[in-house]
PDB file of N, CA, C and O in Angstrom:
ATOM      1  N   UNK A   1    -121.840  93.318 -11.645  1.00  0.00           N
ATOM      2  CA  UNK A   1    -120.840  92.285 -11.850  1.00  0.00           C
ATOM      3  C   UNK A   1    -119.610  92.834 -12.564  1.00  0.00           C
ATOM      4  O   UNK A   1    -118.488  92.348 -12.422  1.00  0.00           O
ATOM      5  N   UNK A   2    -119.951  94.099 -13.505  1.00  0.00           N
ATOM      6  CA  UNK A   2    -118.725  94.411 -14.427  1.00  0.00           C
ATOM      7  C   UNK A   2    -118.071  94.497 -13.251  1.00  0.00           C
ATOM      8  O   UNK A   2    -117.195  93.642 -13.119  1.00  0.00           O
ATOM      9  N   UNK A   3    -118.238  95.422 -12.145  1.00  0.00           N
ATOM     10  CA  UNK A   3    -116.907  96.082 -11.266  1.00  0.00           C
ATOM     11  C   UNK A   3    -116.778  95.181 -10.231  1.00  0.00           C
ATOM     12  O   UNK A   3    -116.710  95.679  -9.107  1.00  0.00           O
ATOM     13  N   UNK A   4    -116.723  93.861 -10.332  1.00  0.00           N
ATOM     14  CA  UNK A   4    -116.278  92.594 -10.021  1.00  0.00           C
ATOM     15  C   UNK A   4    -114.741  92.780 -10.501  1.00  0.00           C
ATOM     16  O   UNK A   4    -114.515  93.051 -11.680  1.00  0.00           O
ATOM     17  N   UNK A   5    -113.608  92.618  -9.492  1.00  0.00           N
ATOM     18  CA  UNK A   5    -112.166  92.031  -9.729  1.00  0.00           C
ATOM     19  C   UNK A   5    -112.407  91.031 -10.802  1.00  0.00           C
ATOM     20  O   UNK A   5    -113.300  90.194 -10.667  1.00  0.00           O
ATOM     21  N   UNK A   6    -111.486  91.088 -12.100  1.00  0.00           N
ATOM     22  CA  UNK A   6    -111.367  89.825 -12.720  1.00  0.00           C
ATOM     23  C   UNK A   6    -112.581  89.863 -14.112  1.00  0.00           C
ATOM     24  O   UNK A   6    -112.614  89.049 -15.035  1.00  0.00           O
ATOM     25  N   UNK A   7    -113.645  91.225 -13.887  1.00  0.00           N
ATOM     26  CA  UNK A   7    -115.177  90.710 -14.691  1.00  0.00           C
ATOM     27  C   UNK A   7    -114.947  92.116 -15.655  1.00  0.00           C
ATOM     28  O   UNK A   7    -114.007  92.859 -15.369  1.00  0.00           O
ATOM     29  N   UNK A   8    -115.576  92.345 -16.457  1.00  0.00           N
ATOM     30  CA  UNK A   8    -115.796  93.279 -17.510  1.00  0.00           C
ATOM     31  C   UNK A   8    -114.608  92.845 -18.669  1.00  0.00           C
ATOM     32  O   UNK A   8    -114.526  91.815 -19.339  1.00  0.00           O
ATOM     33  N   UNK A   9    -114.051  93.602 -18.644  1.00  0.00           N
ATOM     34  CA  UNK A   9    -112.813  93.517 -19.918  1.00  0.00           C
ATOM     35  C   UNK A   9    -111.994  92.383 -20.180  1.00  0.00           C
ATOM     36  O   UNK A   9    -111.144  91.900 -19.432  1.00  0.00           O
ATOM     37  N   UNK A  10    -112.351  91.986 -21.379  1.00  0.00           N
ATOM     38  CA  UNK A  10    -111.016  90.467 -21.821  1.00  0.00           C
ATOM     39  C   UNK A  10    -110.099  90.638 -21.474  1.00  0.00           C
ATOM     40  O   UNK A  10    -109.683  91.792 -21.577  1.00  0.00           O
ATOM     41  N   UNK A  11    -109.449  89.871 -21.013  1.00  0.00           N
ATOM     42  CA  UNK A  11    -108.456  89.856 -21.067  1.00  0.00           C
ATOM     43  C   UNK A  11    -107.503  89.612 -22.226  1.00  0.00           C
ATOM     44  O   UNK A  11    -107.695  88.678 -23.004  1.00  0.00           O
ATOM     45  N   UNK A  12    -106.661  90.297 -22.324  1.00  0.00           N
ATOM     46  CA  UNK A  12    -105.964  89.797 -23.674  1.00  0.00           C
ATOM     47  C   UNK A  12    -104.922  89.068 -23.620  1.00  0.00           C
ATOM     48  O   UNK A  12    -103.993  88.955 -22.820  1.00  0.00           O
ATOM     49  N   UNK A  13    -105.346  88.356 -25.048  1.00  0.00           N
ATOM     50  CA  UNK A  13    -104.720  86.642 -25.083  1.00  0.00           C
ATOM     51  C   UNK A  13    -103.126  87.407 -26.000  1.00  0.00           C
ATOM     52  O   UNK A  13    -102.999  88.539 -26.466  1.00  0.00           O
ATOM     53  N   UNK A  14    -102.102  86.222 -25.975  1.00  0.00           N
ATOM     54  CA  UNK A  14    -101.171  86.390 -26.405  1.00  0.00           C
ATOM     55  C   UNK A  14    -100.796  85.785 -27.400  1.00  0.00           C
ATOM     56  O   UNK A  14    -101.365  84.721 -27.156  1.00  0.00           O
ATOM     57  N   UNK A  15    -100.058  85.538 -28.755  1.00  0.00           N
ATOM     58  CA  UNK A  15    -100.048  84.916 -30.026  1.00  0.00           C
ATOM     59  C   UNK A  15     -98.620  84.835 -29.777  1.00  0.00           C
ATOM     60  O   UNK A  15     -97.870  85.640 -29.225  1.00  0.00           O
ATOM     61  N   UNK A  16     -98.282  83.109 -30.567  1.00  0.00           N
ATOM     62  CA  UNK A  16     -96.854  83.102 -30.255  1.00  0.00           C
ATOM     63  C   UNK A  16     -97.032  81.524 -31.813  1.00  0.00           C
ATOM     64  O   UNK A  16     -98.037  80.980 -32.273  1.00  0.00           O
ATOM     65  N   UNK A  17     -95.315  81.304 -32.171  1.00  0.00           N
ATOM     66  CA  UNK A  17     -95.610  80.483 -33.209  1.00  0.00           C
ATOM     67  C   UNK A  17     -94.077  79.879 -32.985  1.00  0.00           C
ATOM     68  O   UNK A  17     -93.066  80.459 -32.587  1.00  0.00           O
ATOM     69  N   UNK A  18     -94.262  78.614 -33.354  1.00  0.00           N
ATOM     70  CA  UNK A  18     -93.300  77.369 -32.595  1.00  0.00           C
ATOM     71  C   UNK A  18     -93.006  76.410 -33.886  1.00  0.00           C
ATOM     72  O   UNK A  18     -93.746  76.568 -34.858  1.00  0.00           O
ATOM     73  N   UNK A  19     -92.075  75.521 -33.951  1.00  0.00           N
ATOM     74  CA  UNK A  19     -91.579  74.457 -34.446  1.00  0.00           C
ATOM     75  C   UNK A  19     -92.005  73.342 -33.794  1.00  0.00           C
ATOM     76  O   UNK A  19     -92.632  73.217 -32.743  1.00  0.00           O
ATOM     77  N   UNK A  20     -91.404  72.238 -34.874  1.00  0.00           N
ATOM     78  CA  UNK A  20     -92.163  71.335 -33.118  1.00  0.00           C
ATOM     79  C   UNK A  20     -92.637  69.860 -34.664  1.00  0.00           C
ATOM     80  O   UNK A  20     -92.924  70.015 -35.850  1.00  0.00           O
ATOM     81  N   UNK A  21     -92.514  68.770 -33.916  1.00  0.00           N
ATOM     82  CA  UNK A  21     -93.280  67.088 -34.316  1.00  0.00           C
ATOM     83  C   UNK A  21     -94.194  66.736 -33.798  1.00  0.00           C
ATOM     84  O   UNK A  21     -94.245  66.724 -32.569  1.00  0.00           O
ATOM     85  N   UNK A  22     -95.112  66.375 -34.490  1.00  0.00           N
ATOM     86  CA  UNK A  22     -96.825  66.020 -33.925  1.00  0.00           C
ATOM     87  C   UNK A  22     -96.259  64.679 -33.421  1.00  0.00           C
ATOM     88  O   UNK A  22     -95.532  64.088 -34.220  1.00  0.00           O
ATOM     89  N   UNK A  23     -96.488  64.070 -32.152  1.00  0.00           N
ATOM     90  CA  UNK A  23     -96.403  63.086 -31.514  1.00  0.00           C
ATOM     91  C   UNK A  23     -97.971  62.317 -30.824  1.00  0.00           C
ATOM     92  O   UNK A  23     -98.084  61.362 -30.055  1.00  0.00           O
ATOM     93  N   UNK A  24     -98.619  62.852 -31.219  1.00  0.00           N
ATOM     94  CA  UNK A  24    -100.459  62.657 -31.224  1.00  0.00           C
ATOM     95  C   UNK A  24    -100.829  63.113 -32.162  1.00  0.00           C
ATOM     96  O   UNK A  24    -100.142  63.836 -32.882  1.00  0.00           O
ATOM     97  N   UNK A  25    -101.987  62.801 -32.372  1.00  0.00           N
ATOM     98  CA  UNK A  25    -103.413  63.257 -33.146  1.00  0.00           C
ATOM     99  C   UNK A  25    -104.737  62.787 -32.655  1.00  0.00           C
ATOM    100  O   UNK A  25    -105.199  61.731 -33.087  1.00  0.00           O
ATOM    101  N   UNK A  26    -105.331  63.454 -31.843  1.00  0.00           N
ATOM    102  CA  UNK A  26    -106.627  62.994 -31.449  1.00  0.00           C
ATOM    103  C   UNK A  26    -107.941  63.669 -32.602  1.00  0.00           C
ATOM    104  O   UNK A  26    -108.658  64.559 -32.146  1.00  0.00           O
ATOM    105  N   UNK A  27    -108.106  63.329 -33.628  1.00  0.00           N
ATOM    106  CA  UNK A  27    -109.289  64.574 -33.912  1.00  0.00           C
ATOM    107  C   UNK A  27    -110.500  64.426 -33.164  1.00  0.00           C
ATOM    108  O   UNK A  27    -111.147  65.461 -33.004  1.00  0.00           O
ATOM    109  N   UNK A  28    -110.947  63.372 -32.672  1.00  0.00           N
ATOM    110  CA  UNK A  28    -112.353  63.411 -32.038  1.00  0.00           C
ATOM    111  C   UNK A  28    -112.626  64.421 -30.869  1.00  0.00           C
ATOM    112  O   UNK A  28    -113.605  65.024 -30.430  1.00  0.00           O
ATOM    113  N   UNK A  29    -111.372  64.322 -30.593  1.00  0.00           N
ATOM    114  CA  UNK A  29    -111.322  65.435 -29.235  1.00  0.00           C
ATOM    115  C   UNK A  29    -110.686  66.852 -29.538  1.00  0.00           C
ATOM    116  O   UNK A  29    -110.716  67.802 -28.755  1.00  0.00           O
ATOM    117  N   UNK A  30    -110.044  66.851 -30.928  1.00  0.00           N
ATOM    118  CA  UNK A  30    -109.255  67.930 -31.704  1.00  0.00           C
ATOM    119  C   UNK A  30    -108.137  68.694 -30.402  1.00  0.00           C
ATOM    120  O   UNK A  30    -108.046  69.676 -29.666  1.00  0.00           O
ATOM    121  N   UNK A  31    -107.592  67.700 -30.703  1.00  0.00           N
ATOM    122  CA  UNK A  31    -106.519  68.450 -30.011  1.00  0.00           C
ATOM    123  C   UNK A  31    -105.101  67.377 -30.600  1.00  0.00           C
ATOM    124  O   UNK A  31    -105.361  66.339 -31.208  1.00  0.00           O
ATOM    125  N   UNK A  32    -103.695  67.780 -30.334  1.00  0.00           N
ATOM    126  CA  UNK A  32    -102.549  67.802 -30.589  1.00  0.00           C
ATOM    127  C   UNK A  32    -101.366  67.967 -29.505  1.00  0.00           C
ATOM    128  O   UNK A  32    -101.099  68.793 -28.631  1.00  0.00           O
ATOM    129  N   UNK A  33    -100.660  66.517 -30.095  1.00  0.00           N
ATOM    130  CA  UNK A  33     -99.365  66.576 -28.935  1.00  0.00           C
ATOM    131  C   UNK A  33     -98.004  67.259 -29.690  1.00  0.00           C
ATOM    132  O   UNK A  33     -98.011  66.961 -30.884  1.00  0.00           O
ATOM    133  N   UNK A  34     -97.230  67.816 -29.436  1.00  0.00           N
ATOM    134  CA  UNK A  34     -95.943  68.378 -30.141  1.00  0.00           C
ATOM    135  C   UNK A  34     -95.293  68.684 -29.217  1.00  0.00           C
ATOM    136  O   UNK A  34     -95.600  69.370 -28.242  1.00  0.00           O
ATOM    137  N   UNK A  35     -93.663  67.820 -29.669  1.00  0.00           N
ATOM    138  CA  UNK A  35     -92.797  68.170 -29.180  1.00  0.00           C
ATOM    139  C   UNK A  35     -91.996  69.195 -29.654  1.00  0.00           C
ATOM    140  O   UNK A  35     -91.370  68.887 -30.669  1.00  0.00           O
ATOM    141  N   UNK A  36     -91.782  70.553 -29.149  1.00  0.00           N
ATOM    142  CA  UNK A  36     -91.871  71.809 -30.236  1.00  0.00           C
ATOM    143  C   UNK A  36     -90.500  72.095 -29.241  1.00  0.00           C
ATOM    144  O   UNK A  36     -90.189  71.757 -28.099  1.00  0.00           O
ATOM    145  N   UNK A  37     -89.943  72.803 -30.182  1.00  0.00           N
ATOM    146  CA  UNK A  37     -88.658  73.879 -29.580  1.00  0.00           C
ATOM    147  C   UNK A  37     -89.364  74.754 -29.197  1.00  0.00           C
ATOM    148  O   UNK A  37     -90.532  75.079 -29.409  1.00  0.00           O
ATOM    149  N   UNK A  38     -88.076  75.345 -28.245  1.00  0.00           N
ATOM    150  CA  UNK A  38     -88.350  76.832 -26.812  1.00  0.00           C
ATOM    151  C   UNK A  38     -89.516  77.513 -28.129  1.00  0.00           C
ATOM    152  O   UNK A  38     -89.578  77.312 -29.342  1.00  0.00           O
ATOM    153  N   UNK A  39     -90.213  78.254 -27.315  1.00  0.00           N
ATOM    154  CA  UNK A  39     -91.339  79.489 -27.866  1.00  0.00           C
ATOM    155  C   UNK A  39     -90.752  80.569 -26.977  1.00  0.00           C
ATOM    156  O   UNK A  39     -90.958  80.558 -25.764  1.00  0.00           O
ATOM    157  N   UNK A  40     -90.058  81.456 -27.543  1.00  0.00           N
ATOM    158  CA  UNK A  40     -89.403  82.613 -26.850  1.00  0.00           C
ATOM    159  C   UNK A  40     -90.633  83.736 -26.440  1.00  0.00           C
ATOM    160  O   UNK A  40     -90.466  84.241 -25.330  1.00  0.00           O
ATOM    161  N   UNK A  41     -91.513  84.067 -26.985  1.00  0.00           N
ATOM    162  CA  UNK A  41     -92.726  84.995 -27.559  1.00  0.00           C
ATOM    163  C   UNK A  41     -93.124  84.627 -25.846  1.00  0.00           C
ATOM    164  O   UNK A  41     -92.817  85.389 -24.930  1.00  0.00           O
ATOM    165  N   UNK A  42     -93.799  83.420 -25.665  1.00  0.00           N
ATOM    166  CA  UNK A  42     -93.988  83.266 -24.042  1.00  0.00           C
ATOM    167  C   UNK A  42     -93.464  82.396 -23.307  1.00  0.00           C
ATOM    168  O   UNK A  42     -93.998  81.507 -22.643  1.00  0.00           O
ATOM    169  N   UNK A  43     -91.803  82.822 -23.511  1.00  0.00           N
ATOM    170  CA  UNK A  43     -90.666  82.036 -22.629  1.00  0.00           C
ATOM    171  C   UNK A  43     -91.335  80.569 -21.964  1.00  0.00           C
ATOM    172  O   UNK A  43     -91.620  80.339 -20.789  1.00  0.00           O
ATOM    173  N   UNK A  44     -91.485  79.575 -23.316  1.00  0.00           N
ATOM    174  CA  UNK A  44     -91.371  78.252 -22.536  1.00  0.00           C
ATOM    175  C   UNK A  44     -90.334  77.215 -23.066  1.00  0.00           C
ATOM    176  O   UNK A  44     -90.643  76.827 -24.192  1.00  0.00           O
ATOM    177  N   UNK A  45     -89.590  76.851 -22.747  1.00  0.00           N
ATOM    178  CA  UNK A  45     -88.576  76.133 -23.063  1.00  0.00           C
ATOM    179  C   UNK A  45     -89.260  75.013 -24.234  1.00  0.00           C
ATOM    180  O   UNK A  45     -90.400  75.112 -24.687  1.00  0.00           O
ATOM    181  N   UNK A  46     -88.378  74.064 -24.548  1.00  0.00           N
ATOM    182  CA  UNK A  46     -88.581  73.185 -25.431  1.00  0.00           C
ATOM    183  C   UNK A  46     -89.498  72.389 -24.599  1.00  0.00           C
ATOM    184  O   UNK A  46     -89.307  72.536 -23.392  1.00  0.00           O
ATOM    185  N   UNK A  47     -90.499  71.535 -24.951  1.00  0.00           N
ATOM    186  CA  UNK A  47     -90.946  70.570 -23.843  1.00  0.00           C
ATOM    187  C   UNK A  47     -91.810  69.263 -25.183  1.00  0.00           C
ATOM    188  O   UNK A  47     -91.454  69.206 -26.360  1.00  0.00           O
ATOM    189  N   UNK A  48     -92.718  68.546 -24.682  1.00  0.00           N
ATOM    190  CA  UNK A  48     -93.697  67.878 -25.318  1.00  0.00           C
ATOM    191  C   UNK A  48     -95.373  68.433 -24.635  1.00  0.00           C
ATOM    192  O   UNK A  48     -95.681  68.508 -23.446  1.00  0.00           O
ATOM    193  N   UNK A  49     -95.861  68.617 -25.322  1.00  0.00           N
ATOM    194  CA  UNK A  49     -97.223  68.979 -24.453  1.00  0.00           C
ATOM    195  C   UNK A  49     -98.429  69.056 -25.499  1.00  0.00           C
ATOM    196  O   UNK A  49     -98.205  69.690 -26.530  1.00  0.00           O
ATOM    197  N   UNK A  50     -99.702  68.464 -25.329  1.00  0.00           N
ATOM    198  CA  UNK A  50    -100.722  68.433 -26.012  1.00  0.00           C
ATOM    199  C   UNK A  50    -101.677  69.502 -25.601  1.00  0.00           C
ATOM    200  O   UNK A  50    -101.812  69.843 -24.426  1.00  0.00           O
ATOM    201  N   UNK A  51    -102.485  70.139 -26.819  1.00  0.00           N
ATOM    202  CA  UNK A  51    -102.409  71.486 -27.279  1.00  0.00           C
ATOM    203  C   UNK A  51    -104.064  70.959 -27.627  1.00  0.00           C
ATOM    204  O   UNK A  51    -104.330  69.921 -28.232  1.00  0.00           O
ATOM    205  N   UNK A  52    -105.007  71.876 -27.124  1.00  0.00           N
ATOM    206  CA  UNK A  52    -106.447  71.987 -27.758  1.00  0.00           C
ATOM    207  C   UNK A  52    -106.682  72.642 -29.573  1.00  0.00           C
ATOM    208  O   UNK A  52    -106.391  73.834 -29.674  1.00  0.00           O
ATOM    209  N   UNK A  53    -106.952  72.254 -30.324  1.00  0.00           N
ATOM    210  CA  UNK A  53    -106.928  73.262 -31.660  1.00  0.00           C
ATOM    211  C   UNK A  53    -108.361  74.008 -32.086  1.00  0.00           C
ATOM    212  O   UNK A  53    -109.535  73.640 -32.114  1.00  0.00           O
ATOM    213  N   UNK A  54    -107.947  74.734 -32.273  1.00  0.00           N
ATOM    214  CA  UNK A  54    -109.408  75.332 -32.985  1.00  0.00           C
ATOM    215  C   UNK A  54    -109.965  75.157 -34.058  1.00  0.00           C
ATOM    216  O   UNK A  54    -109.371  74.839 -35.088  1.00  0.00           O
ATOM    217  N   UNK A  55    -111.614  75.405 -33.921  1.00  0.00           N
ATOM    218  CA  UNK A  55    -112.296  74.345 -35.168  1.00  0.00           C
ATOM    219  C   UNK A  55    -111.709  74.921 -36.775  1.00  0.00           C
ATOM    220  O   UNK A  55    -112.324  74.456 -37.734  1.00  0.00           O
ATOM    221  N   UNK A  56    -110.821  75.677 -37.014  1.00  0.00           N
ATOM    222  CA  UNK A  56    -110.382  75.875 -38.264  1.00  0.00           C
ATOM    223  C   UNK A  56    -109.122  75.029 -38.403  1.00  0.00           C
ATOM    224  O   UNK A  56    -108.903  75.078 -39.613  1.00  0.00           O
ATOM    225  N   UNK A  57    -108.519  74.555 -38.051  1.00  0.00           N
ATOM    226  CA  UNK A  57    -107.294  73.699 -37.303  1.00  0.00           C
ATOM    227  C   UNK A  57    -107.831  72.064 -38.360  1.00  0.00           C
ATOM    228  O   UNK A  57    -108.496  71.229 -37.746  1.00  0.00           O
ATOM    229  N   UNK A  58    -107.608  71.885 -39.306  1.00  0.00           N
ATOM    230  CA  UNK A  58    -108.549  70.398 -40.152  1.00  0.00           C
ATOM    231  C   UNK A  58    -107.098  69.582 -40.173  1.00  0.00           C
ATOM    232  O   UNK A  58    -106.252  69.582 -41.067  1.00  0.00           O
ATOM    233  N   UNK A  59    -107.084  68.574 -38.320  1.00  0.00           N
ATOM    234  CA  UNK A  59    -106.589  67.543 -38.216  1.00  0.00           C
ATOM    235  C   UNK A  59    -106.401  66.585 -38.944  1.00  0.00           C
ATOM    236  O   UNK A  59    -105.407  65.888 -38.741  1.00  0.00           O
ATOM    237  N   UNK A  60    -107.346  66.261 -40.056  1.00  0.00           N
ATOM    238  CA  UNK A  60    -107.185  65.521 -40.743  1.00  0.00           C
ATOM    239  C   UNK A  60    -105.908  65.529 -42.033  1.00  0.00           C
ATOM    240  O   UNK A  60    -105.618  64.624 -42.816  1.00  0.00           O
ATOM    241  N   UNK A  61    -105.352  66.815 -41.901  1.00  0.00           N
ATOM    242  CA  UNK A  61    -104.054  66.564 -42.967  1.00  0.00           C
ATOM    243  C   UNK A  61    -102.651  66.399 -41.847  1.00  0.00           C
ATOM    244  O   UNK A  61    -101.507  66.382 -42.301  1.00  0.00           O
ATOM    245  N   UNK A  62    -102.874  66.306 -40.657  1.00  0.00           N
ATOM    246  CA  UNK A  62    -102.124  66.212 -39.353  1.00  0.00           C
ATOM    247  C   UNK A  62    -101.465  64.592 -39.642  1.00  0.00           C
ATOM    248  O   UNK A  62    -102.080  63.808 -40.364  1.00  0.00           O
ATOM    249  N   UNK A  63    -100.348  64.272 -39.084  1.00  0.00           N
ATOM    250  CA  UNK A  63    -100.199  62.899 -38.759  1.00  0.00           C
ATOM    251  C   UNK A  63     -98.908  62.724 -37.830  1.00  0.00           C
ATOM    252  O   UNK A  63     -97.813  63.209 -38.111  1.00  0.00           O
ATOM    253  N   UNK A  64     -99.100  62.189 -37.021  1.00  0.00           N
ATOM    254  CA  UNK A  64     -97.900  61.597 -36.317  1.00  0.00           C
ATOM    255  C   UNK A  64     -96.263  61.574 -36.939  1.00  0.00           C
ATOM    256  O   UNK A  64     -96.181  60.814 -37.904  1.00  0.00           O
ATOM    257  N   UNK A  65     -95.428  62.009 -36.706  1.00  0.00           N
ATOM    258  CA  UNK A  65     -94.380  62.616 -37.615  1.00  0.00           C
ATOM    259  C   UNK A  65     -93.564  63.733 -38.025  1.00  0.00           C
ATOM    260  O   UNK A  65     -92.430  64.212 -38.004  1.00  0.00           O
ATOM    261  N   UNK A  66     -94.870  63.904 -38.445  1.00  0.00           N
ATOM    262  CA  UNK A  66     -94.709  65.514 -39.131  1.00  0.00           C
ATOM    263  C   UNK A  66     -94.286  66.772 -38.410  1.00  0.00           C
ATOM    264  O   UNK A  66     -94.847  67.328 -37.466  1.00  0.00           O
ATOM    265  N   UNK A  67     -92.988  67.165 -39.161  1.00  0.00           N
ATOM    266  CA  UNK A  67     -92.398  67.945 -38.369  1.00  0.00           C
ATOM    267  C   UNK A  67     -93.207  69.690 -38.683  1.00  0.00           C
ATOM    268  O   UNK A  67     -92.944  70.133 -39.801  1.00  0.00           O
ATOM    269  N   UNK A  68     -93.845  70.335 -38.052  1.00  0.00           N
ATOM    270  CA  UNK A  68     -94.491  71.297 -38.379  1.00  0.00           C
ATOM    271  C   UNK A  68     -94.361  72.657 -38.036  1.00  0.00           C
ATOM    272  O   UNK A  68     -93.316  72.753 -37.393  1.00  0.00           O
ATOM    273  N   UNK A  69     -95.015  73.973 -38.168  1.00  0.00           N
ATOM    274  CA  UNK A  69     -94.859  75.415 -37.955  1.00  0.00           C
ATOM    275  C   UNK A  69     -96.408  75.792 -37.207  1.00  0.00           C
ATOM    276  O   UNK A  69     -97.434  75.684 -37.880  1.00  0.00           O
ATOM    277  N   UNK A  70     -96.448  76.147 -36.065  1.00  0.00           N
ATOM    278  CA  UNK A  70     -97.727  76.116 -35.647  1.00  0.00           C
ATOM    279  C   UNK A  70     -97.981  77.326 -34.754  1.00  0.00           C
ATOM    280  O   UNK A  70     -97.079  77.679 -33.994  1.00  0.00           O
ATOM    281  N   UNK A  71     -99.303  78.086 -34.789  1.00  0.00           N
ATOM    282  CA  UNK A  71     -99.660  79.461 -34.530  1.00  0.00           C
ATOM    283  C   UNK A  71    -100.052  79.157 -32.919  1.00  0.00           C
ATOM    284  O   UNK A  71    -100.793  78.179 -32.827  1.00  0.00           O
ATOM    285  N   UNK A  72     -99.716  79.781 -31.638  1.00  0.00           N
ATOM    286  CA  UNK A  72    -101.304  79.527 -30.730  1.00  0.00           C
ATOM    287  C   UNK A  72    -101.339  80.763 -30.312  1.00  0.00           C
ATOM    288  O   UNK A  72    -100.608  81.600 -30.840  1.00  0.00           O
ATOM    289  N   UNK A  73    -102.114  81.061 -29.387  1.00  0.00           N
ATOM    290  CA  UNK A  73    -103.410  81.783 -28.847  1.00  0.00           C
ATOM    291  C   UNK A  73    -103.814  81.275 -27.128  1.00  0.00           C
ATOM    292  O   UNK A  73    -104.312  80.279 -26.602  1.00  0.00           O
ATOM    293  N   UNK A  74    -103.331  82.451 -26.721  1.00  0.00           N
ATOM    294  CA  UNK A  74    -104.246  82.386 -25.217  1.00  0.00           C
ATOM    295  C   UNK A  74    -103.291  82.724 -24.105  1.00  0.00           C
ATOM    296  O   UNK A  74    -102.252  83.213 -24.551  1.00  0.00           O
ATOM    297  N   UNK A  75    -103.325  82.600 -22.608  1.00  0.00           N
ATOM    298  CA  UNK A  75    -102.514  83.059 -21.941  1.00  0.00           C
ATOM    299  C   UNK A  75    -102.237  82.207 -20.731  1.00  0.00           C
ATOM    300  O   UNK A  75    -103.004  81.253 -20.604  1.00  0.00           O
ATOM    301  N   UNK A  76    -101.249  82.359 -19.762  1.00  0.00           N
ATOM    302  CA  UNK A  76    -100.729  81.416 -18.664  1.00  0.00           C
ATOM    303  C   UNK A  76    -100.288  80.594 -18.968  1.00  0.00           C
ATOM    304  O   UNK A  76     -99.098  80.645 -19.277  1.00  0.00           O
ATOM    305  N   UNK A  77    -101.017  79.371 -19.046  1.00  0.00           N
ATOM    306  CA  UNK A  77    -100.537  77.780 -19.003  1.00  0.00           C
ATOM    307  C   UNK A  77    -101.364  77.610 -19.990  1.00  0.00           C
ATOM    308  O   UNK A  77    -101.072  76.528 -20.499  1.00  0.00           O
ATOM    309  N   UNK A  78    -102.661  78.319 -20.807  1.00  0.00           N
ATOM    310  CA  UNK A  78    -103.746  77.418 -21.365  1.00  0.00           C
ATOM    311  C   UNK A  78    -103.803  78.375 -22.682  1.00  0.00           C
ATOM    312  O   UNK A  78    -104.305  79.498 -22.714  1.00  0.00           O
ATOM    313  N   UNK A  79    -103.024  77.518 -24.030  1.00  0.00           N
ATOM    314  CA  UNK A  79    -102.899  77.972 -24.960  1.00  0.00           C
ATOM    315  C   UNK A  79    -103.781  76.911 -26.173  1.00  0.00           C
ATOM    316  O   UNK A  79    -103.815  75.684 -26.072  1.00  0.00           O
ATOM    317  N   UNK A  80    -104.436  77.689 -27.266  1.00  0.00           N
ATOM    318  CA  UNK A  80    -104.816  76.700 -28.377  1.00  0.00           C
ATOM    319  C   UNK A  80    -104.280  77.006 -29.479  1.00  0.00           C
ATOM    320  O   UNK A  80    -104.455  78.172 -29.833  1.00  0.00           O
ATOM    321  N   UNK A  81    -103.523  76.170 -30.322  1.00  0.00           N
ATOM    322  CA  UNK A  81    -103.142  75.802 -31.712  1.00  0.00           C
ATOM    323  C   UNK A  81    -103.948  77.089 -32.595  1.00  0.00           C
ATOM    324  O   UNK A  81    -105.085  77.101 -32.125  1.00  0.00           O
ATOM    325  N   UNK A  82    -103.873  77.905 -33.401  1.00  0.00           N
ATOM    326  CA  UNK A  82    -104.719  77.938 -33.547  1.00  0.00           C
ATOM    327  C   UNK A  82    -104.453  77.450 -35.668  1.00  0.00           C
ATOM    328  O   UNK A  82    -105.237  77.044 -36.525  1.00  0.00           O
ATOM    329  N   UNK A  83    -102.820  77.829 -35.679  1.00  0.00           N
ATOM    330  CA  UNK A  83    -102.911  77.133 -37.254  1.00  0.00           C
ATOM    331  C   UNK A  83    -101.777  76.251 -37.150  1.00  0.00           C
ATOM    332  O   UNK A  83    -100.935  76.519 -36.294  1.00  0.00           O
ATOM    333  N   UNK A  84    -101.585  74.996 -38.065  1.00  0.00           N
ATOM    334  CA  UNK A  84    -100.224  74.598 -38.029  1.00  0.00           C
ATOM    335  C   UNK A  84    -100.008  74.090 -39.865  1.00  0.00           C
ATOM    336  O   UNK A  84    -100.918  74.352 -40.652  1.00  0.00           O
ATOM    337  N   UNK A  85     -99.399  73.748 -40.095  1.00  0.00           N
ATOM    338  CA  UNK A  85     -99.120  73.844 -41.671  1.00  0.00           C
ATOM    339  C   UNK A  85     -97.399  73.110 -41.027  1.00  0.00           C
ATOM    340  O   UNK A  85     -96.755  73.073 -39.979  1.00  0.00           O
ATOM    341  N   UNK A  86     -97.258  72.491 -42.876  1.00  0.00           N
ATOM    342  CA  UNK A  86     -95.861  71.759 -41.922  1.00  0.00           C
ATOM    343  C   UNK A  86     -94.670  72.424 -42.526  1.00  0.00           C
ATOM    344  O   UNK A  86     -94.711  73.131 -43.532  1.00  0.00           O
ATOM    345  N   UNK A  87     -93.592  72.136 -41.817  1.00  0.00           N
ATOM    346  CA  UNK A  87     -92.629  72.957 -41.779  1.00  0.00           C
ATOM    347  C   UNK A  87     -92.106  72.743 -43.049  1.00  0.00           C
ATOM    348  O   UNK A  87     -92.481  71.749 -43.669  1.00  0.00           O
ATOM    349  N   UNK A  88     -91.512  73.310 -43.410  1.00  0.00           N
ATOM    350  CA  UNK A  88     -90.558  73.626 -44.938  1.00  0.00           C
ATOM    351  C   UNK A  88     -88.747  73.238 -44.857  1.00  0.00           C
ATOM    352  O   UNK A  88     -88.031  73.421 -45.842  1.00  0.00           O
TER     353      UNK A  88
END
């Protein structure tokens, strides 16, 4: 299976860190909506888009509002939060 196209080696994920207003908070499902300025790191323009977080990610100091600084993790289209802390 390793010498399967696509199988053996991770692929490696990409780290990128954004601005951006929590416009959701789901914790049951832990994930996050933000409307964040462009992320140059993996050229995506400004947009709104809800974001999976990782279990170190404690939604509970999160709230609708809050304008924040937030880490993610991963590659293509399918990225997770992985810290956010609010902006200064």
């Amino acid at each position: 299976m390793k010498d399967m196209p696509g199988m053996g080696k991770a692929k490696q994920g990409t780290t990128a860190t954004g601005t951006g207003t929590v416009t959701a908070v789901n914790i049951p499902n832990r994930r996050v909506t933000l409307d964040h300025g462009p992320i140059p790191d993996i050229k995506w323009p400004a947009m709104k888009m809800e974001f999976a977080t990782a279990r170190s990610v404690d939604l509970s100091k999160v709230k609708t509002g809050d304008k924040v600084h937030f880490t993610l993790s991963g590659s293509g289209s399918s990225y997770t939060v992985q810290s956010i802390k609010p902006a200064q």
